[in-house]
VODO-748617 format. One record per residue (C-alpha): residue number from 1; residue in one letter; x, y, z negated. Coordinates in nm, 4 decimals, padded with zeros to 6 digits. Layout:
BEGIN
<lumkol resi="NUM" resn="a" x="X" y="Y" z="Z"/>
...
! end
This chain:
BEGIN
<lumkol resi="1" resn="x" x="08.4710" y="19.0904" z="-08.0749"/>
<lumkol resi="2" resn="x" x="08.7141" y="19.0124" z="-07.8272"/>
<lumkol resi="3" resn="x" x="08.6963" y="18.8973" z="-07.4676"/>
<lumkol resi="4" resn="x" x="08.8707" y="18.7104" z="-07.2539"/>
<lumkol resi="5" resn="x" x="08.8513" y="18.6678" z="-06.8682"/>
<lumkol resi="6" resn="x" x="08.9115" y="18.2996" z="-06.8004"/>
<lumkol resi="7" resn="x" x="08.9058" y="18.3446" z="-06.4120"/>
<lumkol resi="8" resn="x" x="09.2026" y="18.3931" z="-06.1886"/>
<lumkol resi="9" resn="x" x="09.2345" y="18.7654" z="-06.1255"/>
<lumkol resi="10" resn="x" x="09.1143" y="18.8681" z="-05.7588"/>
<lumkol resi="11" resn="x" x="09.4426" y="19.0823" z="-05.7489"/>
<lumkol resi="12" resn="x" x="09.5204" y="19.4770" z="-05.7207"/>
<lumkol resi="13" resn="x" x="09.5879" y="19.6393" z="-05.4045"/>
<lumkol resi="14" resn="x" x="09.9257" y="19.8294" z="-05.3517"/>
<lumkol resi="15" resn="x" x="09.9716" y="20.0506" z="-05.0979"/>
<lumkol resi="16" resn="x" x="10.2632" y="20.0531" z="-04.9006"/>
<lumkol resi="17" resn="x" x="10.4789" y="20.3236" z="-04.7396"/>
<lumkol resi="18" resn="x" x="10.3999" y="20.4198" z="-04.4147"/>
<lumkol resi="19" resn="x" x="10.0618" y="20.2463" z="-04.4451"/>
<lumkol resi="20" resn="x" x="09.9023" y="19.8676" z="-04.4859"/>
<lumkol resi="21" resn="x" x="09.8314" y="19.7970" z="-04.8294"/>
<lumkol resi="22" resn="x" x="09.8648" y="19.4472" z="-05.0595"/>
<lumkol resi="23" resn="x" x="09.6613" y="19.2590" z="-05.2679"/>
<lumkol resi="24" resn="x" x="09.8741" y="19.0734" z="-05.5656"/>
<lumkol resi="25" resn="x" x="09.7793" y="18.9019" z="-05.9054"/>
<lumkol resi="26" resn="x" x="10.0245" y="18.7790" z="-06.1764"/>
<lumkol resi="27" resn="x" x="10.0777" y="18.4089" z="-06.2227"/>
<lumkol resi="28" resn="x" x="09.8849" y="18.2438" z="-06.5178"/>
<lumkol resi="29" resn="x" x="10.0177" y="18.0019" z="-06.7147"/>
<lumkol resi="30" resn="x" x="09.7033" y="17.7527" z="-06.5824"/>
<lumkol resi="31" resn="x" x="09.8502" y="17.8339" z="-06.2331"/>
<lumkol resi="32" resn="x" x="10.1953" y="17.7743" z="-06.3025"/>
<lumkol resi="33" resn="x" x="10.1145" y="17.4495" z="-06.4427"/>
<lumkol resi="34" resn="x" x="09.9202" y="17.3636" z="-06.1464"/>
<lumkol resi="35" resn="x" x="10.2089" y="17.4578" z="-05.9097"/>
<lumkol resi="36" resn="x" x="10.4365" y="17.2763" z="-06.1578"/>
<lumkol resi="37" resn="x" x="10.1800" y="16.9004" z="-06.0976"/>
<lumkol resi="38" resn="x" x="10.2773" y="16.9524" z="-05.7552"/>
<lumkol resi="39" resn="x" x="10.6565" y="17.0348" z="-05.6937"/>
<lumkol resi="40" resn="x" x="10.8108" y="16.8551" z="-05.9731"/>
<lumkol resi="41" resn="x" x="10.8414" y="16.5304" z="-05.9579"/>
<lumkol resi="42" resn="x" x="10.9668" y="16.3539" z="-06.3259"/>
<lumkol resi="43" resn="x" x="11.1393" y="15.9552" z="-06.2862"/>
<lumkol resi="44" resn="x" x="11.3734" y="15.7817" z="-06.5640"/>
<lumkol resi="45" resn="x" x="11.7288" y="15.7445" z="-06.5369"/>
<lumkol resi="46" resn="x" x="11.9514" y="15.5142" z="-06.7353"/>
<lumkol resi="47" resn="x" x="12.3139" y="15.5547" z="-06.7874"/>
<lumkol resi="48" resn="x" x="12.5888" y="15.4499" z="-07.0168"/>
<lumkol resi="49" resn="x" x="12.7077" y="15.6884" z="-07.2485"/>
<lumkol resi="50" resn="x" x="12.9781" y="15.5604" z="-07.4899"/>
<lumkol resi="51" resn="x" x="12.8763" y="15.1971" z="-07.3937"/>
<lumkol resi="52" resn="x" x="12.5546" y="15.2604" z="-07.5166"/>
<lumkol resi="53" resn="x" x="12.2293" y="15.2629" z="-07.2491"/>
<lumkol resi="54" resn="x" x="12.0676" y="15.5884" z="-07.2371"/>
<lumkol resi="55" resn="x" x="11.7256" y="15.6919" z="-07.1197"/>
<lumkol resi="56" resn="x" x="11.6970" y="15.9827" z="-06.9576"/>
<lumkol resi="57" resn="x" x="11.3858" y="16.1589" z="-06.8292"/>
<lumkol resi="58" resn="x" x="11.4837" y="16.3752" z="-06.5029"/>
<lumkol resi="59" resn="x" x="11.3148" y="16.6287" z="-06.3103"/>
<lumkol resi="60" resn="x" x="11.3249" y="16.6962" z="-05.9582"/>
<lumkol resi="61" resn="x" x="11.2049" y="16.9966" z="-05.8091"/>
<lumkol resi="62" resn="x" x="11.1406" y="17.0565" z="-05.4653"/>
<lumkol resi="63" resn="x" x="11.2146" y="17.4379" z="-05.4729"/>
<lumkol resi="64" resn="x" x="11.1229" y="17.5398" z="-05.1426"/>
<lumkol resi="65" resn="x" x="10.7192" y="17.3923" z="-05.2411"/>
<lumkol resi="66" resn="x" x="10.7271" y="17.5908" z="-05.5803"/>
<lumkol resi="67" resn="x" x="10.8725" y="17.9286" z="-05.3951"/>
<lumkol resi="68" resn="x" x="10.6055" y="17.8472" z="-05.1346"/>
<lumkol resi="69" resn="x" x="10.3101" y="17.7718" z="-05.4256"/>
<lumkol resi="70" resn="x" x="10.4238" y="18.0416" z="-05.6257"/>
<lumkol resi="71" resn="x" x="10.4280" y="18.3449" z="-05.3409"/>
<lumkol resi="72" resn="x" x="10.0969" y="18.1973" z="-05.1898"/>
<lumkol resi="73" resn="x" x="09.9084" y="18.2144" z="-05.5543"/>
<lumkol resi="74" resn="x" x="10.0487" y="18.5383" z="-05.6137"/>
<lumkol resi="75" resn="x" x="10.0219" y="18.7573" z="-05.2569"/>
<lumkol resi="76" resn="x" x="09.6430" y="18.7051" z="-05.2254"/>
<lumkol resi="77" resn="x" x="09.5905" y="18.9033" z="-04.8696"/>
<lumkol resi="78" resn="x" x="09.6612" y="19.2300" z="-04.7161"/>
<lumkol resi="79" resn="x" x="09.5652" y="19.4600" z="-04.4427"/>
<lumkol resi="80" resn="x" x="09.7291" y="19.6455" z="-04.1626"/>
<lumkol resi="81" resn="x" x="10.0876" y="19.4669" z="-04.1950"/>
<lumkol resi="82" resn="x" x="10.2523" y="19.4435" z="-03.8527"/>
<lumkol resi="83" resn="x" x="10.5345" y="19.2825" z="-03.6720"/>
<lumkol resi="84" resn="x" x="10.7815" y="19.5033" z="-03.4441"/>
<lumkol resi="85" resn="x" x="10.6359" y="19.4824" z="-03.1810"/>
<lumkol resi="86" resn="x" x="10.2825" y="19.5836" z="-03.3321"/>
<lumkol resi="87" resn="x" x="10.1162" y="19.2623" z="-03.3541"/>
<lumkol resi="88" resn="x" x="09.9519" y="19.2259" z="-03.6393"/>
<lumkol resi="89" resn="x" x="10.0853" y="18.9919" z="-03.9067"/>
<lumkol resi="90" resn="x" x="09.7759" y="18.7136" z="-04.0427"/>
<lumkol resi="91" resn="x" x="09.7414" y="18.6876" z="-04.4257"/>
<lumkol resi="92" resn="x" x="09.8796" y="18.2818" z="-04.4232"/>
<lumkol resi="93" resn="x" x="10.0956" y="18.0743" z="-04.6356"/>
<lumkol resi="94" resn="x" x="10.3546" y="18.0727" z="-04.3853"/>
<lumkol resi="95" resn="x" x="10.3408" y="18.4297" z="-04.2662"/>
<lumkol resi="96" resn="x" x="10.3909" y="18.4858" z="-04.6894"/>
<lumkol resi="97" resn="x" x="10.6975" y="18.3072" z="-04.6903"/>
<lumkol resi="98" resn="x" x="10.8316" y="18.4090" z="-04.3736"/>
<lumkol resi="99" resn="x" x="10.7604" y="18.8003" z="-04.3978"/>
<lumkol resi="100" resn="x" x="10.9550" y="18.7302" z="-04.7858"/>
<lumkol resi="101" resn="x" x="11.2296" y="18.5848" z="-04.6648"/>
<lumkol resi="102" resn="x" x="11.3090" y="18.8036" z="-04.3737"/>
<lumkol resi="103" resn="x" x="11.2128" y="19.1227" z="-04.5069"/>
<lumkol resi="104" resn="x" x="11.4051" y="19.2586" z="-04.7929"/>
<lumkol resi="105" resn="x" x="11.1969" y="19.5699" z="-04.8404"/>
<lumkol resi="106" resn="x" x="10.8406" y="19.3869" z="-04.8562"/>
<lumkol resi="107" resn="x" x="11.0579" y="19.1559" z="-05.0844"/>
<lumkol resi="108" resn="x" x="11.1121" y="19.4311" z="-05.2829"/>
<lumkol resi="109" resn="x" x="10.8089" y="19.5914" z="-05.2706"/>
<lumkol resi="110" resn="x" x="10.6302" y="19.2532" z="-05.4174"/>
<lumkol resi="111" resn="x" x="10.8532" y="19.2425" z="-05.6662"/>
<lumkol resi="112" resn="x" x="10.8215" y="19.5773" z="-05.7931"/>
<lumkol resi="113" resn="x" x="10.4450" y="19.5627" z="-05.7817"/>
<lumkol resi="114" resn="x" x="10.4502" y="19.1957" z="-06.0156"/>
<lumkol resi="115" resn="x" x="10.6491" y="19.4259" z="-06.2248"/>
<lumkol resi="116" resn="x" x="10.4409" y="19.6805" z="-06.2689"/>
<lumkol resi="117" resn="x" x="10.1138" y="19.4692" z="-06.3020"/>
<lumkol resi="118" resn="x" x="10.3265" y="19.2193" z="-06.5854"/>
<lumkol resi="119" resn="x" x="10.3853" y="19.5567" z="-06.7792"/>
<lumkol resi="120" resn="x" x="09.9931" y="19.6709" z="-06.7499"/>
<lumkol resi="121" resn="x" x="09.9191" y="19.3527" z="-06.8697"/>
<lumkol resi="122" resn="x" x="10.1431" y="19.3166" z="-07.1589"/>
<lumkol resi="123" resn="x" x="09.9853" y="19.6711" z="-07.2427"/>
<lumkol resi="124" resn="x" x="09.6819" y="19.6124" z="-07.2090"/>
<lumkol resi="125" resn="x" x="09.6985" y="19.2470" z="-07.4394"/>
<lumkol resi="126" resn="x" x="09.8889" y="19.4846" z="-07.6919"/>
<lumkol resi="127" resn="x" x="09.6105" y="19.7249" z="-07.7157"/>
<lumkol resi="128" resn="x" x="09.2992" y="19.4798" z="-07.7469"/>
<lumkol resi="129" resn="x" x="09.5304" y="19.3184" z="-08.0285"/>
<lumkol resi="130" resn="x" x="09.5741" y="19.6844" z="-08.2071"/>
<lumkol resi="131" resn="x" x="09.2047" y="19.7407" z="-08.1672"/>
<lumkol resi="132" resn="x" x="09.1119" y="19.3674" z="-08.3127"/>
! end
């Protein structure tokens, strides 16, 4: 028989460097799809095309809300992350975004880490299918 966890993963901690560690979780597609309800926005254009009305159905994304949907779903907390001047740095939407965007090597580190867990995932899903 096989099983199938149909709850959003709490996430797997990742230790950084130098201390402070990171809790992240892939995106599902059920989370993707939510993210999708809210930053994209779909309306109907018409245009002539050969003298012939067209209908076109358009998408408009308001990238900055998907980044900010996206990195909030997937960075679910961490502890011991400090600023400069050794304050420490909250676990909030905005601190996500803003510690993202101004820090290329926590950047890099999250990305590195969503690699890693993707790959775990993929081998895991290939496994259970071999042992089916």
């Amino acid at each position: 028989m096989t099983t199938f966890d149909l709850e959003d993963s709490p996430g797997v901690w990742f230790d950084l460097e130098g201390g402070g560690r990171v809790q992240i979780r892939t995106m599902t597609a059920g989370a993707m799809k939510a993210i999708r309800k809210v930053a994209v926005k779909k309306h109907v254009e018409y245009k002539r095309i050969e003298g012939k009305a067209e209908r076109f159905e358009v998408e408009d994304v308001n990238e900055d809300l998907h980044s900010e949907l996206f990195w909030d779903h997937v960075l679910v907390g961490w502890e011991n992350l400090c600023d400069a001047k050794g304050n420490a740095i909250p676990c909030t939407t905005g601190a996500k975004i803003l510690l993202l965007s101004k820090s290329v090597k926590f950047a890099a580190f999250v990305g590195e880490c969503l690699k890693t867990l993707n790959e775990s995932e993929a081998q895991e899903a290939e496994a259970n299918a071999k042992n089916s």
